[in-house]
C-alpha positions as CSV (number, residue, x, y, z in Angstrom):
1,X,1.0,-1.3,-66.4
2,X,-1.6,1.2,-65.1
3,X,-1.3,1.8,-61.3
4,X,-3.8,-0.6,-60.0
5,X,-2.3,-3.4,-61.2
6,X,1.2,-2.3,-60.2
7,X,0.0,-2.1,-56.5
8,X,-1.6,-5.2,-56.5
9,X,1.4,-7.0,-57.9
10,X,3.6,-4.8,-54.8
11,X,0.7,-5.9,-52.1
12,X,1.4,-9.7,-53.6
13,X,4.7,-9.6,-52.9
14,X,4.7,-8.1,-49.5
15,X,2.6,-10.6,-48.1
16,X,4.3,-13.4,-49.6
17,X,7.8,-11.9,-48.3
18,X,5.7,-11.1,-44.9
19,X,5.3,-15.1,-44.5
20,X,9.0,-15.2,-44.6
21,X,10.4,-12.5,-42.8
22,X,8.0,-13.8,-39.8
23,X,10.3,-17.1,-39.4
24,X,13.5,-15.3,-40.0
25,X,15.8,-15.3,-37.6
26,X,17.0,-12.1,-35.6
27,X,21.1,-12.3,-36.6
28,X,19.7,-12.8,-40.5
29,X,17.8,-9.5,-39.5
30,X,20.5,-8.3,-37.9
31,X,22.8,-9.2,-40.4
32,X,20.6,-7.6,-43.4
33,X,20.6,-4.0,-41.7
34,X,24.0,-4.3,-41.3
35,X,24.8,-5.2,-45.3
36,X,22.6,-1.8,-46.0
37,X,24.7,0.4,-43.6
38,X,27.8,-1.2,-45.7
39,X,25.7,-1.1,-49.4
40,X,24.5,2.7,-48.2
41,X,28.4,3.8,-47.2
42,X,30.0,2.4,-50.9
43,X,27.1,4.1,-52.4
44,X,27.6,7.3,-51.1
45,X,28.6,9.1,-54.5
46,X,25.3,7.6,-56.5
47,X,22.9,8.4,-53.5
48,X,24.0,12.0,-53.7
49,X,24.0,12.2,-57.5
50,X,20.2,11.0,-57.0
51,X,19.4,13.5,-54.2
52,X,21.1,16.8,-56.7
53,X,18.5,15.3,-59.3
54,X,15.8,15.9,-56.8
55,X,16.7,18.9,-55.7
56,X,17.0,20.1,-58.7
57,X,13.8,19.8,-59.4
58,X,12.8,20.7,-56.1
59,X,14.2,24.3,-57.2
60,X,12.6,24.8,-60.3
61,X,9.2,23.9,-59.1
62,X,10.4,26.4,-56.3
63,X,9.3,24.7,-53.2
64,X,10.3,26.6,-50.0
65,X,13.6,26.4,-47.9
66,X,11.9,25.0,-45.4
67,X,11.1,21.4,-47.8
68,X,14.4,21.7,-49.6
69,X,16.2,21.8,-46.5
70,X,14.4,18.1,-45.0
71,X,14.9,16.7,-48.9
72,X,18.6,17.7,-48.6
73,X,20.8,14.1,-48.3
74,X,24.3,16.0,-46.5
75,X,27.1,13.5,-45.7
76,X,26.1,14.2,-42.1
77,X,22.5,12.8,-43.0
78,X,24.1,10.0,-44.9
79,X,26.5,9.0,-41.4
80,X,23.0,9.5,-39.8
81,X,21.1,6.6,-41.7
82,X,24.4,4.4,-41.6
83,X,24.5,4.3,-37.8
84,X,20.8,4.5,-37.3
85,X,20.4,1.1,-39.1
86,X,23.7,-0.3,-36.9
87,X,22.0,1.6,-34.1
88,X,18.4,-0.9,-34.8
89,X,20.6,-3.9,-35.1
90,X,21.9,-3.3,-31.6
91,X,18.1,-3.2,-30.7
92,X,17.0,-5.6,-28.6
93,X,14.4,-7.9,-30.7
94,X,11.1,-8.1,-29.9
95,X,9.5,-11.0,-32.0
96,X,8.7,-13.9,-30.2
97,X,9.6,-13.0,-26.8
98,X,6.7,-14.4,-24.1
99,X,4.8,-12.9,-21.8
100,X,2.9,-13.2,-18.7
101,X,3.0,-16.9,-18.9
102,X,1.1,-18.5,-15.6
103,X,-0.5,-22.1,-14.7
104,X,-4.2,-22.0,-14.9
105,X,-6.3,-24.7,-12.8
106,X,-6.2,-27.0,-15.6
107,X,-2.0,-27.8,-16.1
108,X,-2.0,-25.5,-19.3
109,X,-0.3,-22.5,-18.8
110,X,-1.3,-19.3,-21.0
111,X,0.9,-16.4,-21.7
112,X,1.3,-13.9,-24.8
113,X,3.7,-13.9,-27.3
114,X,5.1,-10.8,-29.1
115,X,4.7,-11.2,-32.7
116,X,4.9,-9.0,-36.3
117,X,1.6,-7.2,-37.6
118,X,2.6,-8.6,-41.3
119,X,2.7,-5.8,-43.7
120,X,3.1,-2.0,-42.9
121,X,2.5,0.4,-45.3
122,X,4.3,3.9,-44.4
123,X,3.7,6.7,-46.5
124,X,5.5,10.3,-46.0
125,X,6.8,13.4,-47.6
126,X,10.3,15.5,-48.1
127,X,12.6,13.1,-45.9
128,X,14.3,10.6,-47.9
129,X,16.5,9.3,-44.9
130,X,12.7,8.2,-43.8
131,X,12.9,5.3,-46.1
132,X,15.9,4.0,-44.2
133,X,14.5,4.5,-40.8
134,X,11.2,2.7,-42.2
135,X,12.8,0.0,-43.4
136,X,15.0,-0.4,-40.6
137,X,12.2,-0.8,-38.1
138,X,10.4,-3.1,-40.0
139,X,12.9,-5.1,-41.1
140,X,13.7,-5.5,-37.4
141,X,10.9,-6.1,-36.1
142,X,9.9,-9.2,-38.6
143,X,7.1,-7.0,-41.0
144,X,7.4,-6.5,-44.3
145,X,7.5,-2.7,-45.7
146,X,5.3,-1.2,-48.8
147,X,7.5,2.7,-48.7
148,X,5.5,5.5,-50.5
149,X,7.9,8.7,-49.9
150,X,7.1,12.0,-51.8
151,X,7.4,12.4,-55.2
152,X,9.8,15.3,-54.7
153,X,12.0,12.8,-53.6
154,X,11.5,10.1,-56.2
155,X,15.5,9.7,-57.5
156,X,16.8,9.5,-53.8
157,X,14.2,7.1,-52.4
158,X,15.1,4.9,-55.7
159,X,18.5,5.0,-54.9
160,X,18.0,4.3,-51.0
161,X,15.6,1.4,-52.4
162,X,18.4,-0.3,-54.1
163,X,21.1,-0.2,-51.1
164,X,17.9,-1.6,-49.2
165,X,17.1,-4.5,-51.6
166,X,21.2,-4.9,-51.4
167,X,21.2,-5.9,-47.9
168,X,18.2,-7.9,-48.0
169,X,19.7,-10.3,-50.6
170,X,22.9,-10.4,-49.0
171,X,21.6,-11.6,-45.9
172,X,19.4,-14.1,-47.8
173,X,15.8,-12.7,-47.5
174,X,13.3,-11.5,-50.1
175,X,13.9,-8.6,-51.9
176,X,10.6,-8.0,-51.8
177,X,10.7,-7.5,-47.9
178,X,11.1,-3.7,-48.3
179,X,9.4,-2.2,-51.4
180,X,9.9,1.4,-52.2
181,X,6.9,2.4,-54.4
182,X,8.6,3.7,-57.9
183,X,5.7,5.9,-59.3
184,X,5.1,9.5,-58.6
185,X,1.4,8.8,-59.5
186,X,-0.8,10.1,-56.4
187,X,-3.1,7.6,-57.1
188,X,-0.9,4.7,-55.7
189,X,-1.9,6.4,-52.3
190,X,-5.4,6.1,-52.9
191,X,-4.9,2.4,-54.0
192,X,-2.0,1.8,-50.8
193,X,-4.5,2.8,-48.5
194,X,-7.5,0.3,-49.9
195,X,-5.7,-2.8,-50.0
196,X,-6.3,-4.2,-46.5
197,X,-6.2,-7.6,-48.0
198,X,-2.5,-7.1,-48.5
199,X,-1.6,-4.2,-45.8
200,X,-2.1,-4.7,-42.2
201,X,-1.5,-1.3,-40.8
202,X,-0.8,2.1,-42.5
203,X,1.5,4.6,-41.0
204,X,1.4,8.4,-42.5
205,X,4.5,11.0,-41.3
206,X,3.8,13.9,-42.9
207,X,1.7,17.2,-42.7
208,X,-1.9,17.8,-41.1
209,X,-3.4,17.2,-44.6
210,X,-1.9,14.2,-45.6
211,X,-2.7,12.5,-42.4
212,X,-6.2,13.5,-42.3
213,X,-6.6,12.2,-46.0
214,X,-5.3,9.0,-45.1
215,X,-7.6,8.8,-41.5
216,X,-10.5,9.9,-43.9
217,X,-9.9,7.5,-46.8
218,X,-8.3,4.1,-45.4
219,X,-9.5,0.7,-45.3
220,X,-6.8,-0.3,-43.5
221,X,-5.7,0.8,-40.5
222,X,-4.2,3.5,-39.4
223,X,-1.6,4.4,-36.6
224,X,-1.0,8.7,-36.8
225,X,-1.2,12.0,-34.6
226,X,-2.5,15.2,-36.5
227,X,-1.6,17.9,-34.1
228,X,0.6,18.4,-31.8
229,X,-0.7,21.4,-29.5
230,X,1.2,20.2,-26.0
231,X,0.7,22.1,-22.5
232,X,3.1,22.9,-19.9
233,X,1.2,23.7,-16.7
234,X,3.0,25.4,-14.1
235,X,1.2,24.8,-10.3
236,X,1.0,26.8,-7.4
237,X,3.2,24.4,-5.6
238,X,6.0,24.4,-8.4
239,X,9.9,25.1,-8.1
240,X,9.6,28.3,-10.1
241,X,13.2,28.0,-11.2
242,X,12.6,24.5,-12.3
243,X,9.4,25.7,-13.9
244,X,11.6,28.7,-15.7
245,X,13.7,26.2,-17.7
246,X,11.0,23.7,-18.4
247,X,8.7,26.7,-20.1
248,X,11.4,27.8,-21.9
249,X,13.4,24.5,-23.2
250,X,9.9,23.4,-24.2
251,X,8.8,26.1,-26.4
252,X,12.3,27.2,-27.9
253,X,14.0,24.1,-28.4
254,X,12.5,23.4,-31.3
255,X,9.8,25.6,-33.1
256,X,8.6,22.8,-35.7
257,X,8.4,19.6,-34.0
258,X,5.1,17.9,-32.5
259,X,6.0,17.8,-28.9
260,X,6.9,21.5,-28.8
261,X,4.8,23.1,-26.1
262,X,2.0,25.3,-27.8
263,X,0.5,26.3,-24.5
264,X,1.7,27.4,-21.3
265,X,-1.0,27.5,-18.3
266,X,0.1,29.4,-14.9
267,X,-1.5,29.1,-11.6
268,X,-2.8,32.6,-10.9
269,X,-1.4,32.3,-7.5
270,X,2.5,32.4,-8.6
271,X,1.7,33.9,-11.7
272,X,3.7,37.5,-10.4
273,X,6.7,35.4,-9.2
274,X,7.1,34.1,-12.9
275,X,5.3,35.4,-15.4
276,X,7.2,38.5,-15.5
277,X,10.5,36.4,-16.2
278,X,9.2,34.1,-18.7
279,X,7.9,36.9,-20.7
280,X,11.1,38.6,-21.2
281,X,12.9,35.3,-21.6
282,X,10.4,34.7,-24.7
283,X,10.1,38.0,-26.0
284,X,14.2,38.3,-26.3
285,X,14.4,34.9,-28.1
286,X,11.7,36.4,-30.6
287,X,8.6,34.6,-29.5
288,X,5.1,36.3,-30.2
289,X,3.0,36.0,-26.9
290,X,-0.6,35.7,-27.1
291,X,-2.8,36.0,-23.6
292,X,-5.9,35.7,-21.6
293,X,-7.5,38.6,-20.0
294,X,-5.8,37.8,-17.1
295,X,-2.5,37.5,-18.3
296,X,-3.2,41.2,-20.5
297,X,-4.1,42.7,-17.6
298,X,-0.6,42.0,-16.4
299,X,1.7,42.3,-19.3
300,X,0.8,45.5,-21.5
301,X,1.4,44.9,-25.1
302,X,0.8,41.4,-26.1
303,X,-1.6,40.2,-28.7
304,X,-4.8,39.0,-27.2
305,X,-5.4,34.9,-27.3
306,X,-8.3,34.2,-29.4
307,X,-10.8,31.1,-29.0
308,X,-8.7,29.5,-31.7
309,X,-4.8,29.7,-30.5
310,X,-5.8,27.3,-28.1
311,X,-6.6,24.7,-30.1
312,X,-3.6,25.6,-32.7
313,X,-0.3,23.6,-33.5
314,X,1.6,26.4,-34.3
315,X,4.8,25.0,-35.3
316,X,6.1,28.5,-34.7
317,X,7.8,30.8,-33.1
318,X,4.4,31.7,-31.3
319,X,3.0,30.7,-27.7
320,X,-0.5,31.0,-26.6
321,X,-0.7,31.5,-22.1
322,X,-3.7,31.0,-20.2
323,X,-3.7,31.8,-16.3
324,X,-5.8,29.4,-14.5
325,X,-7.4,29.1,-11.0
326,X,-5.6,26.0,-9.8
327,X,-5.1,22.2,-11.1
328,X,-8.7,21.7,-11.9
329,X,-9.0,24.2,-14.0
330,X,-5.9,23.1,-16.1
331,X,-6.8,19.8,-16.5
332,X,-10.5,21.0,-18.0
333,X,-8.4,23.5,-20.6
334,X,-6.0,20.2,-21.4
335,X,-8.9,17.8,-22.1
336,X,-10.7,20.3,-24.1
337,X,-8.4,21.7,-26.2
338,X,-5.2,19.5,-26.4
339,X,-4.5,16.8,-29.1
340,X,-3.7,13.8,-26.9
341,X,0.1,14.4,-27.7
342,X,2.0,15.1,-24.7
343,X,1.3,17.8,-21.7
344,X,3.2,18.4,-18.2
345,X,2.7,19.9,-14.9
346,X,5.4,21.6,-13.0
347,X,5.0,21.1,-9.0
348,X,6.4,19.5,-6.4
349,X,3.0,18.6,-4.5
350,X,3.2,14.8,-4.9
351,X,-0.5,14.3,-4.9
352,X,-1.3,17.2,-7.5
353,X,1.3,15.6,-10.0
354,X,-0.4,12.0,-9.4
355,X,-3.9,13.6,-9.8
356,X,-2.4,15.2,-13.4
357,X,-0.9,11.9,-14.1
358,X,-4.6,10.3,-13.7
359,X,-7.2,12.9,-14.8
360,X,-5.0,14.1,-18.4
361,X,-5.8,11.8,-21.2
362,X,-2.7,12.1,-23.6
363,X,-0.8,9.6,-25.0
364,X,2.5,10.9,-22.9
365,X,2.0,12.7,-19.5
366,X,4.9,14.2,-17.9
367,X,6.1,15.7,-14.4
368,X,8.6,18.2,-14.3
369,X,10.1,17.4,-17.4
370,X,9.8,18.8,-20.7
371,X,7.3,18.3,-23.4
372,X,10.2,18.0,-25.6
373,X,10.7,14.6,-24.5
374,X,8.1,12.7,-26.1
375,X,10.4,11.0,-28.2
376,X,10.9,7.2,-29.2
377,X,14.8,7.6,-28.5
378,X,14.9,9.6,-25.3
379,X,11.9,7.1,-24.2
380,X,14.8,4.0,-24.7
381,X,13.3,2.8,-27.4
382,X,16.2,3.3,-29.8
383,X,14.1,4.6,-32.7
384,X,10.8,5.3,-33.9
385,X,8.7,5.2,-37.0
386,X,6.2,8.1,-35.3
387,X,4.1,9.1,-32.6
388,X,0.6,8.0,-32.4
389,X,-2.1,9.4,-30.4
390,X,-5.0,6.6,-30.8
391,X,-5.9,4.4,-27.9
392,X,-5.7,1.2,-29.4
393,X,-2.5,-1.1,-30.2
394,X,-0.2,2.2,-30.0
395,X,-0.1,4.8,-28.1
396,X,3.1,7.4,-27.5
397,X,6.5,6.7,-29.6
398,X,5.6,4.3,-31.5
399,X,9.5,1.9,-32.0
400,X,10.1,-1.8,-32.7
401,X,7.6,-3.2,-29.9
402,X,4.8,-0.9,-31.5
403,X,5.0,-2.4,-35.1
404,X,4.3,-5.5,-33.4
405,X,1.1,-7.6,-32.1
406,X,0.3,-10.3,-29.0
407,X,-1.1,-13.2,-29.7
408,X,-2.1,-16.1,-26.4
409,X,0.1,-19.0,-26.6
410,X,-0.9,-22.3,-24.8
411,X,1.7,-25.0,-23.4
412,X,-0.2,-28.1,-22.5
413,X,0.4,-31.9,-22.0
414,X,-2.4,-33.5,-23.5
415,X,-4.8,-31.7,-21.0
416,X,-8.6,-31.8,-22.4
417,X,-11.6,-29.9,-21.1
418,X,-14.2,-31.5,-19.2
């Protein structure tokens, strides 16, 4: 069967099983994600087997550390994907819960109801605990799943697929409700992607490349972020020992994750109270400082910021800083160069941190907190499938109420216009 046809036959299936998962029941849900944490714990021996096979492989193609640590399945990882599907079972369910419902002049009263988008298709690389988190969250939230992880990863996602299907039939709903794509043919991307007949929304978790392939190519829509180049702006008015621990938590708490601060923008007029500090604090935790003119011209030996740091994601060990002449200033910088993700302002002038909250258009906007926050589990969502920084349907984490829709619900009796 050449891969056009196999995709068709997997987007046939998903929206007939998408017909059914939207009337099941949330303790059948419930009660599938549960049978998968049980099918994934007696199948811990095969799942490992599976994941050697891939990294096997993985090691004679000789991809870096880096990708052969995220393909890694550990026990640990295993216990992870176990309590993160018991974890979405706890989660409170979304599906049919109503909204905003209000008499209108007429007797009908209108309100919204919180329903599933149908089929999501999720493609990603490395990660093969991915396909349980997927799964999980769609499963959850009433949608059918079409699972495309990387082909470096082929043997573990198959063997993650079939603990997946396990719970589904134990719980009595179609196997077909979670399909994990079995070819390693790149080409059942390009097809994934043009089916919007059969997908309703396509969510890519990978590298800049892949996501801007899929933003470029799709017929169907899309829910991503490509970068994540965050700000932390430090105002005239801030608690400078406050500001200290934010700068530093949110650029060295973790190097390679999207809501790592990339930027850090200081008032010029408390720039000698902190800069000083933060510069050493960075410097002895190995961070490569890149400046303005202004911040050169008080610390000798940094590198010199160019045009392009400040729109760069570094993912690194590196940190471009800017001093600024006040609030305004920072909020131009963030509009023009930042990626929507998430960016913060340390002060404790109530009006400035209402102004930020207004005039900064990202998808999560923070006050003396850290960026590193942006996050669909510290947000209470319980789990997310990503972070998206469009501005329509989601925005932010994306969790269970984001792979949803609204639609209007009516309640009447037997009211008719005139």
């Amino acid at each position: 069967m050449d891969v056009i046809q196999y995709m068709q036959n997997v987007g046939k299936e998903a929206r007939l099983a998408s017909a059914k998962m939207r009337g099941a029941e949330t303790r059948t849900r419930n009660a599938a994600l549960l049978a998968m944490a049980e099918a994934i714990e007696s199948s811990r021996a095969a799942l490992m087997h599976a994941n050697q096979l891939d990294l096997d492989a993985g090691e004679k193609k000789g991809l870096d550390p880096a990708l052969m640590d995220r393909l890694a399945l550990t026990e640990a990882r295993i216990d992870g994907m176990i309590e993160g599907l018991r974890q979405v079972a706890d989660l409170p369910d979304p599906v049919g819960e109503i909204t905003d419902l209000r008499y209108r002049p007429s007797g009908i009263q209108v309100g919204r109801m919180r329903v599933p988008l149908g089929v999501v298709g999720i493609i990603y690389e490395s990660r093969p605990n991915v396909t349980v988190e997927a799964a999980a969250l769609c499963l959850k939230s009433g949608n059918a799943a079409v699972l495309r992880g990387g082909s470096e990863a082929l043997h573990s996602n198959i063997a993650i697929a079939g603990c997946v299907m396990e719970g589904l039939l134990a719980a009595g709903l179609p196997k077909t409700a979670v399909q994990v794509l079995d070819t390693p043919d790149r080409a059942a991307v390009g097809q994934m992607i043009s089916m919007p007949e059969y997908i309703d929304v396509i969510i890519p978790r990978g590298g800049k490349g892949l996501i801007e392939r899929i933003s470029a190519e799709a017929r169907v829509p899309v829910i991503k972020h490509l970068d994540g180049i965050c700000h932390v702006y430090i105002d005239g008015e801030a608690d400078l020992a406050k500001a200290e621990a934010i700068a530093v938590n949110a650029k060295t708490h973790r190097y390679g994750t999207c809501n790592t601060m990339e930027t850090l923008l200081i008032d010029q007029s408390i720039a000698d109270g902190i800069l000083y500090k933060l510069v050493d604090r960075y410097l002895a935790l190995g961070v490569e400082l890149r400046g303005c003119e202004a911040t050169l011209a008080k610390v000798q030996g940094l590198n010199a910021a160019t045009e392009e740091d400040w729109s760069t994601e570094y993912l690194a060990p590196i940190l471009s800083i800017r001093l600024v002449d006040g609030m305004e200033e920072a909020i131009e910088h963030i509009n023009r160069y930042s990626s929507q993700h998430t960016d913060a302002i340390v002060t404790e002038n109530y009006s400035r941190a209402r102004r930020f909250l207004t005039a900064v258009d990202s998808s999560s906007v923070m006050v003396n907190a850290s960026t590193r926050f942006a996050d669909g589990f510290e947000y209470g969502l319980g789990a997310e499938i990503g972070i998206s920084t469009d501005k329509f349907h989601a925005r932010g984490p994306v969790g269970l109420e984001g792979l949803t829709s609204q639609k209007y619900v009516v309640l009447g009796d037997g009211q008719i216009r005139s």
